[in-house]
C-alpha positions as CSV (number, residue, x, y, z in Angstrom):
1,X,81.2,-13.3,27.2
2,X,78.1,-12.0,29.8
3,X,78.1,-8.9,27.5
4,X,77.9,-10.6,23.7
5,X,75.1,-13.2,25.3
6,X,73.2,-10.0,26.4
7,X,73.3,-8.4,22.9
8,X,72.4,-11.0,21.1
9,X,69.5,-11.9,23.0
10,X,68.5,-8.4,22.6
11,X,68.7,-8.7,18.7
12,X,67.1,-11.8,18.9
13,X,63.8,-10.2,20.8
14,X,63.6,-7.1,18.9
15,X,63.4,-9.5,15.7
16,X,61.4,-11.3,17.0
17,X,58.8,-8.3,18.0
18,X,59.1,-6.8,14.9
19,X,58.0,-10.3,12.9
20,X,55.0,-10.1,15.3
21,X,54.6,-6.9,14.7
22,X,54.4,-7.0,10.6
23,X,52.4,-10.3,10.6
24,X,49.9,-8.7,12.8
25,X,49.4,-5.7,10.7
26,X,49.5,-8.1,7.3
27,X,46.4,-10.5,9.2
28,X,44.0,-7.5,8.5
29,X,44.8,-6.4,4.9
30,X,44.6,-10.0,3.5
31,X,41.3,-9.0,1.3
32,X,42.0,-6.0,0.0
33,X,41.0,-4.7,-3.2
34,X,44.3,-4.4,-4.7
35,X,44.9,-7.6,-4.8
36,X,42.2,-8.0,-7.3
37,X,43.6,-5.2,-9.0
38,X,47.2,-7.0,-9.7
39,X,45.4,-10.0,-10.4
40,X,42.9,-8.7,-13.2
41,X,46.2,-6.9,-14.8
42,X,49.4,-9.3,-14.7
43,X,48.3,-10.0,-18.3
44,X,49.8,-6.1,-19.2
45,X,53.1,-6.9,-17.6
46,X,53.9,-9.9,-19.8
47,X,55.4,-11.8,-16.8
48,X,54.5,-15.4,-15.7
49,X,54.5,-14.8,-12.2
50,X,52.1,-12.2,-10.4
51,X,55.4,-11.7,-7.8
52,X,57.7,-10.5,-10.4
53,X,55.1,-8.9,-12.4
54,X,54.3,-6.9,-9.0
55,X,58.0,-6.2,-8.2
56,X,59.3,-5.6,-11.9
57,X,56.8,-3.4,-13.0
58,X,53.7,-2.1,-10.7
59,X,56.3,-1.3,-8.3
60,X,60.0,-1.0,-9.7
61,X,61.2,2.5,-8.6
62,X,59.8,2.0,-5.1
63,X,61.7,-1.5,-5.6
64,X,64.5,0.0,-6.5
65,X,64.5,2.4,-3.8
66,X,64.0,-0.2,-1.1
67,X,67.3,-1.9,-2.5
68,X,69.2,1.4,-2.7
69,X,68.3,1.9,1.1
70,X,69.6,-1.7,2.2
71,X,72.6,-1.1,0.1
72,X,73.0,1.9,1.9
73,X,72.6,0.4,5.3
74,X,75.1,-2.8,4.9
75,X,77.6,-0.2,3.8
76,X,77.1,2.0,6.9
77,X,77.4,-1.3,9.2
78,X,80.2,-2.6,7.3
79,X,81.9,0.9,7.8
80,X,81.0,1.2,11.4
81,X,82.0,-2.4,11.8
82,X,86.1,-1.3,10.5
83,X,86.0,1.9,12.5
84,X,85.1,0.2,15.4
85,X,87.5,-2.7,14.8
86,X,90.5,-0.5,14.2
87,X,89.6,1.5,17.5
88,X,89.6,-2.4,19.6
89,X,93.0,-3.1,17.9
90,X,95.0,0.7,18.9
């Protein structure tokens, strides 16, 4: 019990460091010049939304990527998460 109260306040700091961490580094880049960029050319997309017209088109194979890796993660946890399973029940 002592030992699943200690792991999930660990998860629960290193999330919350790395929040801190990203909205830290986001503070500074709030006026960039891209953002004009995306702004001035949504028009090209076709989409009503700047969001989807930045994740659907300016940025769809990276998108992609990034899905492909979390795919690729859950898998590996969910895999782990059997093996480890079937090791606790032997």
């Amino acid at each position: 019990m002592r030992k699943d109260l200690l792991t999930l306040l660990l998860i629960f700091m290193i999330a919350a460091l790395l929040l801190h961490g990203l909205q830290l580094s986001y503070e500074d880049k709030a006026d960039s010049e891209i953002d004009e960029y995306y702004k001035e050319h949504q028009s090209r997309t076709g989409s009503d939304n700047l969001v989807e017209a930045i994740l659907l088109d300016f940025r769809a194979y990276d998108t992609f990527g990034e899905v492909m890796v979390l795919y690729v993660a859950i898998a590996g946890v969910i895999i782990l998460g059997k093996t480890l399973k079937r090791r606790d029940d032997q």
